[in-house]
N, C-alpha and C positions, 0 to 999 in steps of 0.2 A: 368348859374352859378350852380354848383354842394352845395349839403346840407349836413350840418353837420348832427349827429347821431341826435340832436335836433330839424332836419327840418329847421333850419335858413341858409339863405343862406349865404354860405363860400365864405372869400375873396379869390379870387385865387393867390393874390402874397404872401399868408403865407403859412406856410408848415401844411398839413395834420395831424392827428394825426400820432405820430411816436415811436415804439417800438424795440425794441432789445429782440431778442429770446436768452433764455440765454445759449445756446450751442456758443453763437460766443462767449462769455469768458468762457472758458470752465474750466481755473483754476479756477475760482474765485468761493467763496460760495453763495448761495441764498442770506444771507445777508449782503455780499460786492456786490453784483450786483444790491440788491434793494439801497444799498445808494450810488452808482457808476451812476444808472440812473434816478436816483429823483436828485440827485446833478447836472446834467450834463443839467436837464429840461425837461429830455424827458415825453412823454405821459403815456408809457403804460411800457409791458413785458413782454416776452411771457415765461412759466413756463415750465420748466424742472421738468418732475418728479425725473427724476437723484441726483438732487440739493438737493431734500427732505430730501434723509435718511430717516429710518426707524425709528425715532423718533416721535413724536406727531408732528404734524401742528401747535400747538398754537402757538407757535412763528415769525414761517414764516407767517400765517395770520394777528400776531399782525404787522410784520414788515411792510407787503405790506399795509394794512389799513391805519398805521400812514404815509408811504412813497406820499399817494394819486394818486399812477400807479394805473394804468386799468391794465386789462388782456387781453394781446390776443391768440391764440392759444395756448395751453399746449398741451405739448407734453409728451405721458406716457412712461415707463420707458420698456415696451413692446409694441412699435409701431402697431405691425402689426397681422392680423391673421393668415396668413401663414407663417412659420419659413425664417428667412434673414441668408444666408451662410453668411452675414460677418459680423454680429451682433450676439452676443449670447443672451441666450433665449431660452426657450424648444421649442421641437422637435413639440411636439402633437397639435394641434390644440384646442384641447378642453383646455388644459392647457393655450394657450395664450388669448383663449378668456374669460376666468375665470380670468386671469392679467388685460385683457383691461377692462373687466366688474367693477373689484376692481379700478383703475386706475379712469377711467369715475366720480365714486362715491367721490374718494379721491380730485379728480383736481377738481369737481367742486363748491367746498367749496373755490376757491378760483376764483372765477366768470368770468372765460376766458370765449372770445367772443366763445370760441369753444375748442373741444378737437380731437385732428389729430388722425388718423386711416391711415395705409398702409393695401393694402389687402395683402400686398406679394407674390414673386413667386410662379407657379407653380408649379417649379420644377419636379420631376421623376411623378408627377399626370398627368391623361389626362385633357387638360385644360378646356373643357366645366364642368368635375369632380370639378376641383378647382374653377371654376366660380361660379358653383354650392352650394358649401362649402361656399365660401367668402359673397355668399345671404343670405344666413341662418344666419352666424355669423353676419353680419349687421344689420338684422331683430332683433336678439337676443340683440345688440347692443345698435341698438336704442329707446330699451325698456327701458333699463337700462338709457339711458340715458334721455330719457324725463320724468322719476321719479325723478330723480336726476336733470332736469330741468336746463339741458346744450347741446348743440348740437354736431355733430359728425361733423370734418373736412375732407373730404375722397382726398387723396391727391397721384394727379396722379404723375409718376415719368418721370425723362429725359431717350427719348430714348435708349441714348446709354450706355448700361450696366442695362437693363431695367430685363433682363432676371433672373439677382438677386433681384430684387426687389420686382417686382409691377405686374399685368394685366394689369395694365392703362398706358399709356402715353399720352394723350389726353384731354381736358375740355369735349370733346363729349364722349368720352370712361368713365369719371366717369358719367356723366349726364347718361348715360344708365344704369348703373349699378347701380346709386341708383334710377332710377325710375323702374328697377327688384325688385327693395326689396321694393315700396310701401313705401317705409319712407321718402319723401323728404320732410316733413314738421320736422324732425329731424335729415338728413343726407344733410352734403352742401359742397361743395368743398373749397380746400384747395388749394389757387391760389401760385407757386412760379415760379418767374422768370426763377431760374438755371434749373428747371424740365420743363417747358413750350419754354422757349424764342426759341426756334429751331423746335418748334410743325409746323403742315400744318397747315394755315388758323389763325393765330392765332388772328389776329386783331379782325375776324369775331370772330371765339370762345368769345371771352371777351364780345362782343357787345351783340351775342343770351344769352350766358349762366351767366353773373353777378350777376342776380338776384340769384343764386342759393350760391352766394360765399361767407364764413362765417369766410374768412382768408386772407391774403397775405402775401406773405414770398418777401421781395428783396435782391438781392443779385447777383454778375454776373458769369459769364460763362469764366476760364480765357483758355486761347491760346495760346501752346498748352494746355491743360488740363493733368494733371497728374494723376487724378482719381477722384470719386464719393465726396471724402473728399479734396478739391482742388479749393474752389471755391470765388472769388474774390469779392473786396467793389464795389457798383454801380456805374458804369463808368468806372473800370478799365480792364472791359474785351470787348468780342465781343459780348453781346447779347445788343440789342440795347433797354436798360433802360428807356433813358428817352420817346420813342415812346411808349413802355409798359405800363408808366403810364400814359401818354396822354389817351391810350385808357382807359385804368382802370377809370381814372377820368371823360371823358364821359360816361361812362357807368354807370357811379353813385357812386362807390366804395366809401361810406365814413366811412370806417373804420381802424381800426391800417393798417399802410404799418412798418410790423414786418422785420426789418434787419433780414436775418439767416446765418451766417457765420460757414462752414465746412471750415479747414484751418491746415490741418493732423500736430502734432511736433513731431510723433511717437506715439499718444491715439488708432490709429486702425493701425498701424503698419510700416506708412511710416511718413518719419522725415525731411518734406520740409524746406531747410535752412532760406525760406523767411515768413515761416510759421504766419497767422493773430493770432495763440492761443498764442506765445511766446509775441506778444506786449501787455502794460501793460493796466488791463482792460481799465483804465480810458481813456489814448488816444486811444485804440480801438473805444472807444463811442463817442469819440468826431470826429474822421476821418471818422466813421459810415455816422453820422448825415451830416458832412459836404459835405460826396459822396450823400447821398441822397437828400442834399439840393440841390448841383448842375446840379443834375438828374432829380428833380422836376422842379426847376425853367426852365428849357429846353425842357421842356416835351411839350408845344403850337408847336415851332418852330419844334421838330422833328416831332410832327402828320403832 
């Protein structure tokens, strides 16, 4: 039997702690999403720096407080250290890592289990050049962030379409790269379904490297796939969900399994007719829950 965050042992016919990353209601504000998912029961949240604005915290910290959500990964409002062609964002490296460093400081005022980091592509650099680069800025990273006494989520991306993203596509590809940088008592992986579920080896990956995982993103893979922002409720696609969590949950995982829903209406340029951001947040959270209930409770039978 797998243990809650308390070390008591978890019943296995209840659901895990359970969160909504708030990019899957992407209209809604930080304070319709904190009382959309405190209303709805759920556990946790994972924090959009987006959602902030440039206004003080005090508010969104009072909300989330009184609301009694946890935090799980937060995600900053400049993901990555090397520039993303299809996210905007400066160009310079040194300027993103000066955002994630401010970011790091800012998000963990509100005590997510973690804060995600993309290394991002290469791009026109030679890639041992940019490998190179993305050590240092993680180094510098998770200086930052163990002063501020929150941890880094380094989170690999899905193969295909990799080449805008990330270095990583792999649990083994980050596990290496953060044990290049010497910080993995501050730097931990950011586990998601839509970026992993297609990976080689992947049952294995989850079994050696768990221990190292400070996140979970669920969510599925749909077929065909229309792009990077296109990605379906647990169940509804082909990556095989509930076997994912079977392994997660032997392997120990007992922390947020964070919904993250990418579902384009036209926010990065394409305006899918059946699109997850046009439904209204509140039954977005409840269809969430109910695909991940399904996915859970299934999850013996598929291992």
């Amino acid at each position: 039997m797998t243990r809650s965050p308390l070390g008591v042992p978890r019943d296995p016919h209840r659901l895990p702690p359970f969160s909504i990353s708030q990019v899957s209601t992407l209209a809604a504000s930080f304070g319709d999403d904190v009382r959309a998912y405190a209303d709805a029961g759920l556990d946790g949240i994972g924090i959009w720096e987006l959602k902030l604005g440039d206004d003080s915290d005090a508010q969104a910290l009072e909300q989330l407080a009184a609301s009694g959500l946890g935090a799980a990964t937060a995600v900053p409002v400049v993901p990555s250290i090397l520039s993303l062609p299809l996210l905007p964002g400066p160009e310079d490296p040194s300027a993103r890592i000066d955002a994630l460093s401010a970011s790091v400081d800012r998000l963990a005022a509100f005590r997510p289990g973690a804060v995600l980091c993309l290394t991002g592509p290469a791009g026109d650099r030679d890639p041992d050049a940019a490998r190179a680069l993305v050590v240092d800025a993680l180094r510098e990273l998770a200086r930052e962030a163990h002063s501020a006494g929150v941890r880094l989520a380094l989170e690999p991306f899905q193969r295909e379409g990799i080449e805008d993203w990330s270095l990583l596509n792999t649990i083994s590809d980050a596990a290496a790269l953060i044990d290049e940088t010497g910080a993995s008592e501050t730097i931990g992986i950011q586990f998601d379904v839509w970026h992993l579920w297609n990976s080689p080896d992947l049952l294995e990956e989850i079994e050696r490297e768990a221990h190292r995982f400070v996140g979970v993103h669920v969510n599925d893979c749909r077929e065909p796939t229309r792009g990077w922002a296109d990605r379906a409720l647990p169940g509804d696609g082909v990556a095989d969900v509930a076997t994912i969590l079977g392994a997660l949950d032997r392997a120990g995982w007992d922390g947020f399994y964070d919904l993250e829903i990418f579902s384009d209406n036209g926010a990065f340029g394409t305006a899918y007719p059946d699109s997850l951001w046009d439904v209204d947040p509140a039954e977005l959270v409840r269809r969430g829950r109910e695909s991940f209930a399904r996915c859970w409770s299934e999850r013996r039978v598929a291992a």
